[in-house]
N, C-alpha and C positions, 0 to 999 in steps of 0.2 A: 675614494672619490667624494667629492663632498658635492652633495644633495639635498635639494631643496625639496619640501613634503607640505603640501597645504588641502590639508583635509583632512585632521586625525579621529575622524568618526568614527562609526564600526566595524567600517572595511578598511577604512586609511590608517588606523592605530595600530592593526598588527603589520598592516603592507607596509609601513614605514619600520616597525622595529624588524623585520628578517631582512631588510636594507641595514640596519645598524648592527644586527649578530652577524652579519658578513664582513662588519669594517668599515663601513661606509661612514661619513659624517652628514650626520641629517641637522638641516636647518629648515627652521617651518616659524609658522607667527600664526596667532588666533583666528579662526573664521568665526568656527562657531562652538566650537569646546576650544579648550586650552591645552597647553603641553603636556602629556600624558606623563604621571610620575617616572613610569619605568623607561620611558625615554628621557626623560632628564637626568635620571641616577646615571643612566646609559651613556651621558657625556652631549645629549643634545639640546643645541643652541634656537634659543627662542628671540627670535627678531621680533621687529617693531610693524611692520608691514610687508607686504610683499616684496614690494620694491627692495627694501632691504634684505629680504631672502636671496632675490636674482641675483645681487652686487655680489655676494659669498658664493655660488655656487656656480658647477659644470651643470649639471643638470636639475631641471624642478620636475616635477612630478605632482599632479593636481590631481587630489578626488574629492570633485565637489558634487554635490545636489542635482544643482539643473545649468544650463547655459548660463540666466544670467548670471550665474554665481563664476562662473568659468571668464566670462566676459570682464564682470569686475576685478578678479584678481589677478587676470594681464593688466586691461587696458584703463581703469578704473582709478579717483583719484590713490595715488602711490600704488598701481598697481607694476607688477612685476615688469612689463616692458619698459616701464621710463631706464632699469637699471639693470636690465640683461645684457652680457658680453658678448660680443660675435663666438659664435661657434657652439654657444647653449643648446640644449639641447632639452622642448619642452615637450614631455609624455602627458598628455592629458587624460589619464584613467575614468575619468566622469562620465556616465552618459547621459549625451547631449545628443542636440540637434547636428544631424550632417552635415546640413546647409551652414549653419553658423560655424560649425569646426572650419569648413573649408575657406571659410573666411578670416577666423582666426590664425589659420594657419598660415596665410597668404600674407598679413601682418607680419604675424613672428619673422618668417622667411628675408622680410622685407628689411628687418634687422642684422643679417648675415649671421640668422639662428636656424635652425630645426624643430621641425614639431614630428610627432606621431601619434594619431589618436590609438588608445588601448583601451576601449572600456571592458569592464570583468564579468564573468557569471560566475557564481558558486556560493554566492552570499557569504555570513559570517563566519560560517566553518571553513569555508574555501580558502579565507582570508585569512584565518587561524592557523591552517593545515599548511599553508604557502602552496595549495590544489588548486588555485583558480584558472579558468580558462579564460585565456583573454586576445581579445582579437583585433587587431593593429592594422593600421593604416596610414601608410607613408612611404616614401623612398628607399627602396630595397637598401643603400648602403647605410643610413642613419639606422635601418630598423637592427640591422645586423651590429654597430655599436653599443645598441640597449638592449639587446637580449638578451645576454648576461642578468641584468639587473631584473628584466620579466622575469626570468627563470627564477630566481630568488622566491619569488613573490605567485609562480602560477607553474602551473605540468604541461598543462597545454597552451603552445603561446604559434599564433596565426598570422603569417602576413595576407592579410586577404585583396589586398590593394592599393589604391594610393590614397592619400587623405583624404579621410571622407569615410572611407568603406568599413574601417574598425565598429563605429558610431551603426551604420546602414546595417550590417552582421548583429548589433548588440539589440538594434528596435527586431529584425527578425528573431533572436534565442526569446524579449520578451514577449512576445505574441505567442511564442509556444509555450513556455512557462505557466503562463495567462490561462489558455485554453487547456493547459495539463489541471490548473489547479479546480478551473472551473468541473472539469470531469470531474477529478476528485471530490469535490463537494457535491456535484450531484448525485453520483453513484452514493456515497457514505449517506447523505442526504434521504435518498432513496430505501435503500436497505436496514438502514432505521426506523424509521417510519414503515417498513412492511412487518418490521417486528425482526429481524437479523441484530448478531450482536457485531456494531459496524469493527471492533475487533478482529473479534471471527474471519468479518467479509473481508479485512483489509489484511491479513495473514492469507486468504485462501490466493488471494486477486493476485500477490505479491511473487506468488508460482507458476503464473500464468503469462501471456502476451499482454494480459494487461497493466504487468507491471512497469513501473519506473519512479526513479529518483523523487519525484512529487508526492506519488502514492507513498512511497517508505517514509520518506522524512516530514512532506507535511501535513501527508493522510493522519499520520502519528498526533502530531498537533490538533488537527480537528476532534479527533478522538481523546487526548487529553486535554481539549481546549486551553492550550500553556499559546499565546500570541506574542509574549515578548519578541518584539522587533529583530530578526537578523536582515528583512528588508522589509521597509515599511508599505503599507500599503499608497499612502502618496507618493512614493517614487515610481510605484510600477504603474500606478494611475497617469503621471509626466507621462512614462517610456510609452505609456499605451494613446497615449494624444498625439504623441513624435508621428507613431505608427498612423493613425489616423490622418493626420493634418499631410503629411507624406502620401498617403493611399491618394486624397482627394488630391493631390497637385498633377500625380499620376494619373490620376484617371483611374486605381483598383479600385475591384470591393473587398473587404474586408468586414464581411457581418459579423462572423463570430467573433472577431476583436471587438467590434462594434458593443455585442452584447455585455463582453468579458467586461468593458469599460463602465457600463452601464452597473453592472454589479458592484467593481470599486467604488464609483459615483456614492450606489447606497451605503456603502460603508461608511464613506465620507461624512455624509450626510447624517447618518447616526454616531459621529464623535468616533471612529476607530481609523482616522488619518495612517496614526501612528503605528496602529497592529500592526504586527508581518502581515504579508500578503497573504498569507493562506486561511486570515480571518474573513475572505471574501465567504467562506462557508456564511458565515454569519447573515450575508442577503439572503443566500435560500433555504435559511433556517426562518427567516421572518416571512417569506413568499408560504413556506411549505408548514408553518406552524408549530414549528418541530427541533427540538437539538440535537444534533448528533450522538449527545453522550452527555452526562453532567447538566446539574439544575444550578442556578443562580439567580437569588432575588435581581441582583443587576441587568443580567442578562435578561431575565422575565420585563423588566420594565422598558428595555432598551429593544421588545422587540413587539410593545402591540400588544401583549398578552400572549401567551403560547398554550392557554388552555381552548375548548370550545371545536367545535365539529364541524362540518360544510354546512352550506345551507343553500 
């Protein structure tokens, strides 16, 4: 099948090449990296714009950033729609706004195309591993033509609804994501600062009820403080505004998101946009005066000073 891929970051670089180890012909054009070498050795074709993608291909497959990145590479000058064929078929893997998906979808549609939102959890090993869980929203018999291709690319794959609901699925996993990692850092947080080796704690914890995939993988992280990105902290900052601006049209509360957000915020606001998310430790190491694990003139400067006592 030949497949259109716009997004080859660091979840779309591998989710497009185990599309191409299967056979597939992937066509994709610049957003914001370029053609990955080992997909172009791989036989894949680099267009000039969107538009020119959709002309080539059955189906496109989009992992972008945030909406309006989604918005521009349909509807946007030479975006995909002006030059998609009836019967396309558009998987948008980003997570976005509900509201807007259901909107863009009612577009597409309006072209005698398909859409199905899929946005993914499992971050960059997910995406490595072709482990990702992803949760779909659209039209039982469209979703049953692309499973095949999900399965390529994820182990657990969901129809949770009709469009709309993949996206609604993906702001709930990051709210508990959110509130996993906030634990995390506070416990580690905690038990450093009483004088535990947060090691120790995170090996004891890991045998317990209170373990999970947060504690193992980015408990790990905090403790080695290694943040290179496999999701940045500005995207789960978005996911967690999605969740917010959504709570308030409803009428929820949502404090603890509310908090969790407030924590990203201070990240943000101290230059770590870009960390993985589980460098949110880094706000209640600068609240609690304290690091986890590991000294760094950077860190020392980037946090207020971490010497000095209560007062």
């Amino acid at each position: 099948m030949k497949i259109g891929f716009i997004g080859l970051g660091i979840m779309g670089r591998p989710m497009a090449g185990h599309l191409q180890a299967a056979g597939h012909a992937i066509y994709s054009c610049a957003n914001r990296t370029p053609m990955p070498d080992e997909l172009r050795e791989g036989g894949a074709i680099a267009c000039t714009t969107p538009a020119d993608v959709a002309a080539e291909v059955e189906c496109l497959v989009l992992m972008l950033p945030d909406t309006p990145d989604v918005e521009r590479v349909l509807f946007g000058a030479d975006g995909a729609s002006q030059r998609l064929k009836p019967g396309t078929i558009v998987i948008d893997m980003s997570s976005i706004d509900p509201i807007a998906t259901r909107n863009f979808a009612g577009r597409i549609e309006a072209l005698s195309c398909a859409y199905v939102d899929a946005p993914v959890s499992g971050g960059e090993v997910g995406a490595k591993n072709a482990a990702l869980t992803i949760m779909c929203g659209g039209k039982a018999d469209v979703f049953e033509k692309v499973r095949p291709l999900l399965e390529l690319m994820g182990k657990s794959i969901t129809l949770v609804g009709d469009v709309g609901a993949g996206q609604v699925t993906k702001v709930a996993n990051q709210i508990i994501v959110a509130l996993n990692i906030e634990a995390v850092s506070e416990a580690l947080v905690f038990a450093s600062k009483a004088g535990a080796d947060p090691a120790r704690v995170r090996e004891a914890l890991m045998g317990g009820f209170a373990a999970s995939r947060v504690l193992e993988v980015h408990g790990q992280r905090m403790i080695d403080r290694t943040f290179d990105p496999g999701f940045r902290v500005r995207l789960h900052q978005k996911d967690l505004n999605l969740a917010l601006a959504g709570a308030c049209s409803l009428g929820v509360a949502l404090p603890a998101t509310a908090n969790a957000q407030q924590l990203f915020n201070s990240c943000v606001a101290h230059g770590d946009a870009e960390k993985d998310h589980s460098a949110m430790v880094t706000a209640l190491e600068r609240a609690a005066n304290h690091l986890v694990s590991g000294y760094s003139t950077d860190e020392v400067s980037n946090t207020d000073s971490l010497s000095g006592g209560c007062s």
